[in-house]
MITORFI-282158 format. One line per 2 residues: number of its first residue (from 1); their letters; for each residue x, y negated, z negated of N, C-alpha, C. Coordinates in steps of 0.001 Angstrom, whole numbers. Layout:
<nodes>
NUM) A) X:Y:Z:X:Y:Z:X:Y:Z ~ ...
</nodes>
This chain:
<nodes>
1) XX) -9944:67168:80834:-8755:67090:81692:-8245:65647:81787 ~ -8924:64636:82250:-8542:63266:81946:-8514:62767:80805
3) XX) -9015:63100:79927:-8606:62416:78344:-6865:62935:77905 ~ -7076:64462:78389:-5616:65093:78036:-4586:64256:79230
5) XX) -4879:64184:80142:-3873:63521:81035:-3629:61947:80957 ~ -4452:61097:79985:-4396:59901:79591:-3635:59874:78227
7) XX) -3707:60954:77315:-2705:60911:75745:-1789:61080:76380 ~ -937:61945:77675:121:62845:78171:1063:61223:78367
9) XX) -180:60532:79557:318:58946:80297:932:58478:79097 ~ 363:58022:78039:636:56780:77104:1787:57860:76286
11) XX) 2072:58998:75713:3156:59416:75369:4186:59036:76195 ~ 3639:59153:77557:4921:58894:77993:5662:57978:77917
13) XX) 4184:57250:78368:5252:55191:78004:5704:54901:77236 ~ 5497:55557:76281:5630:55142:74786:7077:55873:74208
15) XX) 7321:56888:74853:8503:57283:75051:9440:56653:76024 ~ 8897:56092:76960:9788:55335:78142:9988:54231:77250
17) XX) 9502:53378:77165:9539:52336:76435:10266:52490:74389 ~ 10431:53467:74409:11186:53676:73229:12495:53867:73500
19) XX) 13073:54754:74937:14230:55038:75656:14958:53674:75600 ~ 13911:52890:76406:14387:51411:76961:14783:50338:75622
21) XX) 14424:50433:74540:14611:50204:73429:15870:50464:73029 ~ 16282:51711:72818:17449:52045:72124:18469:51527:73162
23) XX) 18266:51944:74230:19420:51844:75409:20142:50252:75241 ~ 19361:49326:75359:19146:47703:75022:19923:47862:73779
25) XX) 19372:48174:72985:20256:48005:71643:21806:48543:71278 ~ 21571:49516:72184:23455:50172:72210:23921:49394:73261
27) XX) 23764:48890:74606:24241:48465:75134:24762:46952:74558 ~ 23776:46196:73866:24432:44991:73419:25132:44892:71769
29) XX) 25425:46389:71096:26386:46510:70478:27513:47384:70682 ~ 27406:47648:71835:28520:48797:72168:29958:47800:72069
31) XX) 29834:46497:73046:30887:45771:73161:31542:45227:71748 ~ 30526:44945:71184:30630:45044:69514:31756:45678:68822
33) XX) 31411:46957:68862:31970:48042:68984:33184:48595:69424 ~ 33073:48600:70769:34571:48871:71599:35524:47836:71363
35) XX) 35256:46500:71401:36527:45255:70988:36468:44733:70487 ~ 35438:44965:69397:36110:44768:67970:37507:44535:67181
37) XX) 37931:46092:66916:38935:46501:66995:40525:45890:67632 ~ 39942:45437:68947:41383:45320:69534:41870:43373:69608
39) XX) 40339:42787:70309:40646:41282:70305:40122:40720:69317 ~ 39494:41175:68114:39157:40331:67280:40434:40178:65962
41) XX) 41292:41071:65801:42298:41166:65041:43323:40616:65413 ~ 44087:40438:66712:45174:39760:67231:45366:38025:67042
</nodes>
């Protein structure tokens, strides 16, 4: 029961911490992204 509820823990983090990853990474190319397009061409 605790070995299974200790793989369950670290999936999780490991999924939390993979979430927190991507999120970080779209967030600091989103702006990239969105105005691009509009103020980098003018």
């Amino acid at each position: 029961m605790e070995d299974s509820l200790a793989s369950a823990a670290d999936g999780f983090l490991s999924l939390h911490a993979a979430l927190i990853f991507v999120i970080n990474t779209a967030s600091h190319f989103s702006p990239l992204l969105t105005h691009n397009d509009e103020s980098q061409w003018q």
